[in-house]
N, C-alpha and C positions, 0 to 999 in steps of 0.2 A: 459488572455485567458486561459479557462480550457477545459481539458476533458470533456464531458458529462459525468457522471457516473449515472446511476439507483441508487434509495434510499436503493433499497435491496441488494445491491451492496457496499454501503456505510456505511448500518446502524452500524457494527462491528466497522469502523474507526469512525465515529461521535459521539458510544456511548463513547470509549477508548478520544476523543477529548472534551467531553461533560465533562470530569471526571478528565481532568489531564491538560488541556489550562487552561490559566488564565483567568474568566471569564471576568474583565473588557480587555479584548486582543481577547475574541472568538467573532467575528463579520461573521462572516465563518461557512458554513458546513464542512466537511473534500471533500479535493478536492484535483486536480493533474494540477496544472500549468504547464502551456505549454509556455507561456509566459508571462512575470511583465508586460508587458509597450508597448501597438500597443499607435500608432500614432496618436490620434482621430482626425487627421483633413487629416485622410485618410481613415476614416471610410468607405466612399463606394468601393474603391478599396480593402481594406481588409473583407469586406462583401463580395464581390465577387469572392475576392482569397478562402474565405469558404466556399463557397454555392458550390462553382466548388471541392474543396478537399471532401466535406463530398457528393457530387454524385459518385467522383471517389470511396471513402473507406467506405467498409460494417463495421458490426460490428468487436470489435478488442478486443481480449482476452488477456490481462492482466494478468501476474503471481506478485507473492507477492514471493521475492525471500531471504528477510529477513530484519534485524531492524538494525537503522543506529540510533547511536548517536551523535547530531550534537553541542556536549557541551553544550546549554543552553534548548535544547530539544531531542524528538525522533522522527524518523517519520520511516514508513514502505519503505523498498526498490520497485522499481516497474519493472518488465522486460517487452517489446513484441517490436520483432523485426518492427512488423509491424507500433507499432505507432513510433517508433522511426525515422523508416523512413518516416511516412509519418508530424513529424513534421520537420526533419531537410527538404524537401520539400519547409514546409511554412517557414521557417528559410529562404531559398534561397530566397524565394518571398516578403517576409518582410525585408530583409537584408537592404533597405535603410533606413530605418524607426527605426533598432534596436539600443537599448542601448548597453552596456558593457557587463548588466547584461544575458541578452537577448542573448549578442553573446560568451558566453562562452560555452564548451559542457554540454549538457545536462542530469540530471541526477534524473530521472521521482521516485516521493514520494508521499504520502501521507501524511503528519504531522500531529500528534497527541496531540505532547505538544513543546512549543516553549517559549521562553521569559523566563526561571525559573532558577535558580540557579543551577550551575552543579550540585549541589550534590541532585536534584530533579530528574533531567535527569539522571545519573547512576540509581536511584532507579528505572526509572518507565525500562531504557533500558533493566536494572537487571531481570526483572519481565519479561518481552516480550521477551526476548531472552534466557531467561532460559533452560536449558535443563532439560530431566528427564532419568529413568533409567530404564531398561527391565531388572527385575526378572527374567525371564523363558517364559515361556506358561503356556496358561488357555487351556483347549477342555473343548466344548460345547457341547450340545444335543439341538438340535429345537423342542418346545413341543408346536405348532402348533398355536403358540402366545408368549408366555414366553421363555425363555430359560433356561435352567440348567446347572448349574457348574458341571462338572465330575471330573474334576481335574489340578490341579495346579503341574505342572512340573519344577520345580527349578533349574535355572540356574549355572551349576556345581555343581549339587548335583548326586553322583554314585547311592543312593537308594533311592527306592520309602518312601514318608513320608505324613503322613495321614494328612489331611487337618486341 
């Protein structure tokens, strides 16, 4: 079972999974498992425990809170208090029916690349979690469409220096 997510919503993580999954391995859009393994031969009870969860909860905002190396892949971190609570909920209500895998805490992702050789997985982590550096400041002018540079303020620099 997964999240619903929107395609515009997704399209950044499917093109990054389009690019870096192994293609004989990507059978999958990029998605957010809620759960490996319901019961199918409790399918109508677990229909029902859904159709009642998704009237109780509106839409649910998702944070992307950073990038997690998981040694033969990477995948995006995921935070919202909300859904967390409202899958440990279905966790309660599926508890007889769950696996191992299933009843461990939960720890909501995105996966982008999986199955590859760690030293695939450092590269792509390397790249997505990169940091960069702030020079200074820029000030602008708004010229009622375009904009213009006025100037480049340099980070510990005492005097002004011409562009």
């Amino acid at each position: 079972m997964t999240a619903h997510v929107g395609d515009e919503d997704l399209y950044f993580f499917n093109e990054l999974r389009t690019r870096f999954f192994p293609r004989e391995r990507n059978f999958l859009r990029a998605h957010v498992t809620m759960f490996h393994r319901l019961a199918p031969e409790h399918r109508l009870q677990i229909d029902d425990i859904l159709r009642q969860a998704g009237r109780m909860t509106g839409t649910v905002e998702v944070k992307v809170t950073g990038v997690r190396n998981m040694g033969n892949g990477v995948s995006f971190v995921l935070e919202s208090e909300i859904l967390a609570r409202v899958r440990e909920d279905l966790r309660a209500a599926f508890r007889p029916w769950l696996g191992p895998q299933d009843l461990q805490p939960w720890r909501p992702h995105v996966t982008v690349q999986n199955k590859v050789h760690w030293q695939q997985a450092d590269a792509l982590y390397d790249m997505l979690s990169s940091e960069f550096v702030v020079e200074g400041f820029d000030l602008w002018s708004y010229m009622q469409g375009p904009w213009r540079h006025e100037h480049f303020f340099r980070s510990g620099q005492t005097a002004d220096e011409p562009l």
